[in-house]
N, C-alpha and C positions, 0 to 999 in steps of 0.2 A: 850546261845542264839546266832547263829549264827549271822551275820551282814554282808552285802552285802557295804562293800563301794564306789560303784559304782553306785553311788546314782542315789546315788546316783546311772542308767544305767542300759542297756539293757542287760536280759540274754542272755546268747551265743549261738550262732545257733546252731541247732543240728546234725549239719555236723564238725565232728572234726576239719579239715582240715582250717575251720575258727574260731576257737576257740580260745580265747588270751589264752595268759600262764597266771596261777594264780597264786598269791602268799599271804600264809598266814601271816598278821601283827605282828610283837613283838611290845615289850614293846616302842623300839626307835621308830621304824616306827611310832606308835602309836601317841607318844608326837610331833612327826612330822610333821602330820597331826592336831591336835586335839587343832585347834586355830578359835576363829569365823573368822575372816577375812582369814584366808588359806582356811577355808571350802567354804567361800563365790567363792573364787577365784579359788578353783578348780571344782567345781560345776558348774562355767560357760562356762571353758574351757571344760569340759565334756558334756557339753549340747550343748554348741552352737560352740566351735571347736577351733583352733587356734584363739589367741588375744595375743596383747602386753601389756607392761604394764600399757602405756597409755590409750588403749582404754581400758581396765582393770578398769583403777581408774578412768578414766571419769563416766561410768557405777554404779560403786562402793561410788561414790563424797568420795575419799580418794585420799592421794597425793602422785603422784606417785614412788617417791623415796619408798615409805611406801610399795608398792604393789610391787616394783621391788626386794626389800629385802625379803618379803614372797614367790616371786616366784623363787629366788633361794634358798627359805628353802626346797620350794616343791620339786623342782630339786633334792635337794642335796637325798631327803630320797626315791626317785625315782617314786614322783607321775604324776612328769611333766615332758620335756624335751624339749631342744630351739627346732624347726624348723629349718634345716640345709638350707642353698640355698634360703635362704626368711631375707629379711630385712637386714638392716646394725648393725653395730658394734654400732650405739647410739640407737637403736631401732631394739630390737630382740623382733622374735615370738616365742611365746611357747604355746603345744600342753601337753595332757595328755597324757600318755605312755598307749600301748594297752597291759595294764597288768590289770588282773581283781582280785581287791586288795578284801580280805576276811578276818573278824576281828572277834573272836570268844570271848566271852566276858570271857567265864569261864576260858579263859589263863593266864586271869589277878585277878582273883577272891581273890588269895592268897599272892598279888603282892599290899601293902600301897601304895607304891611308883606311882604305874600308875593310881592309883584310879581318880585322879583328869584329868588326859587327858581323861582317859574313862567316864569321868561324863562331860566335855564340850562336847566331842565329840559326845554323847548319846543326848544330849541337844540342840545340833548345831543341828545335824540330824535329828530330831524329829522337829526341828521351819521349816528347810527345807520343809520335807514333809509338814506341816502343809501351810506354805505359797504357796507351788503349787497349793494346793487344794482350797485358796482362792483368788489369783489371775484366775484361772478356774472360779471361781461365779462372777466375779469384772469383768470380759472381755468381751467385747462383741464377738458371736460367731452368725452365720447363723445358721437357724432350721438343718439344718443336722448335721453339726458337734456337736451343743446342745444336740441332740438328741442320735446320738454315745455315746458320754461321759458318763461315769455313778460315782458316788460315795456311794457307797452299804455296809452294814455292817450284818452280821449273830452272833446273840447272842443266838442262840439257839441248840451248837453244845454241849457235851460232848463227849472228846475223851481222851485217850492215850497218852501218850507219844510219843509211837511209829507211834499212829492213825496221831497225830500232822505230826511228821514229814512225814509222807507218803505224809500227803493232800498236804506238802506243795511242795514235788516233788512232786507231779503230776502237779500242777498249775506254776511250774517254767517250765513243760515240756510241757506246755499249750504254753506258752509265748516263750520257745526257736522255738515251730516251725512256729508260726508267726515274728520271727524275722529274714529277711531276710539276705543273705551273704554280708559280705563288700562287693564285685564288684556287685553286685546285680543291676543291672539299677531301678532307682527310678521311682515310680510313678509319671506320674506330678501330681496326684489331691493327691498326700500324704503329709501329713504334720509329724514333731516329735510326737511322742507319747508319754505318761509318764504311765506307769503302777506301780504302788506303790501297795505294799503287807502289809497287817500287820498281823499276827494272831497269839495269844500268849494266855495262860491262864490266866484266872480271879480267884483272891479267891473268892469265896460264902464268903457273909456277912449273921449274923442271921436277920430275920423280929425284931427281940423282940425289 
């Protein structure tokens, strides 16, 4: 089962030339990443953009030394990186690196040893999306953007393996071409968007 860690984040446009470089996760990468509080903290730098570690653990109500130590763990396995030319030496910024990080689950399938990062990690991830979705009900929002918004589910597909992964390019190539180029001039009336995917098989349970 493939795994988009870039959540966490936007697919890539479909103009190469703006495309990050991907890289696919090992086992260290993995353990790396696959902490609640590192996931908390690189999800916000990936959402809302450069922050230090203060404003980090303000946000977080964690103390900052605590967040300053996970942000050089993130560093160190290369999901973050300081901001050069911004801030002082007691108060550095850091940004997510524009690498679009890719976690394939069945790498580690045969692999004890990572079972447990890939089981917070699965779990981190999953509260994530799950909390987007109800901080979206919890918000208040004007009729149009309410209206935008949708949270929709199809339980009435049988497909393939194959069929699976087709739908799920097509719907990733749905989303690359409404994602605009990094220099792209913004809309003013645009705001972030969150597009979250899930679709996976279900076993059939008996009626009896």
């Amino acid at each position: 089962m493939p795994e988009e860690l870039d959540h966490e984040c936007a697919p890539q446009p479909a103009s190469p030339e703006h495309a990050a470089p991907e890289r696919r996760l090992d086992a260290r990468s993995l353990r790396g990443l696959a902490h609640p509080l590192r996931m908390q903290i690189f999800e916000l730098l990936s959402l809302d953009g450069p922050a230090t570690a203060t404003g980090l653990a303000r946000r977080l109500g964690e103390n900052t030394g605590t967040v300053s130590w996970h942000l050089r763990h993130l560093a160190e396995h290369g999901f973050i990186e300081e901001e050069t030319g911004r801030g002082t030496k007691r108060e550095r910024w850091w940004r997510r690196t524009r690498v679009a990080n890719r976690l394939d689950t069945a790498d580690f399938r045969d692999d004890p040893g990572s079972r447990g990062a890939l089981s917070v990690y699965l779990h981190e991830l999953t509260q994530q999306h799950f909390g987007r979705v109800t901080r979206y009900f919890t918000e208040e929002w004007d009729d149009r953007w309410r209206n935008a918004g949708t949270v929709m589910d199809w339980s009435d597909l049988r497909l393939t393996p194959d069929q699976l992964a087709a739908l799920n390019a097509e719907l990733i190539a749905v989303i690359a071409r409404h994602t605009p180029a990094a220099d792209a001039e913004p809309d003013p009336d645009a705001l972030p968007v969150v597009v979250q995917l899930q679709s996976f098989p279900r076993k059939e349970r008996g009626t009896a």
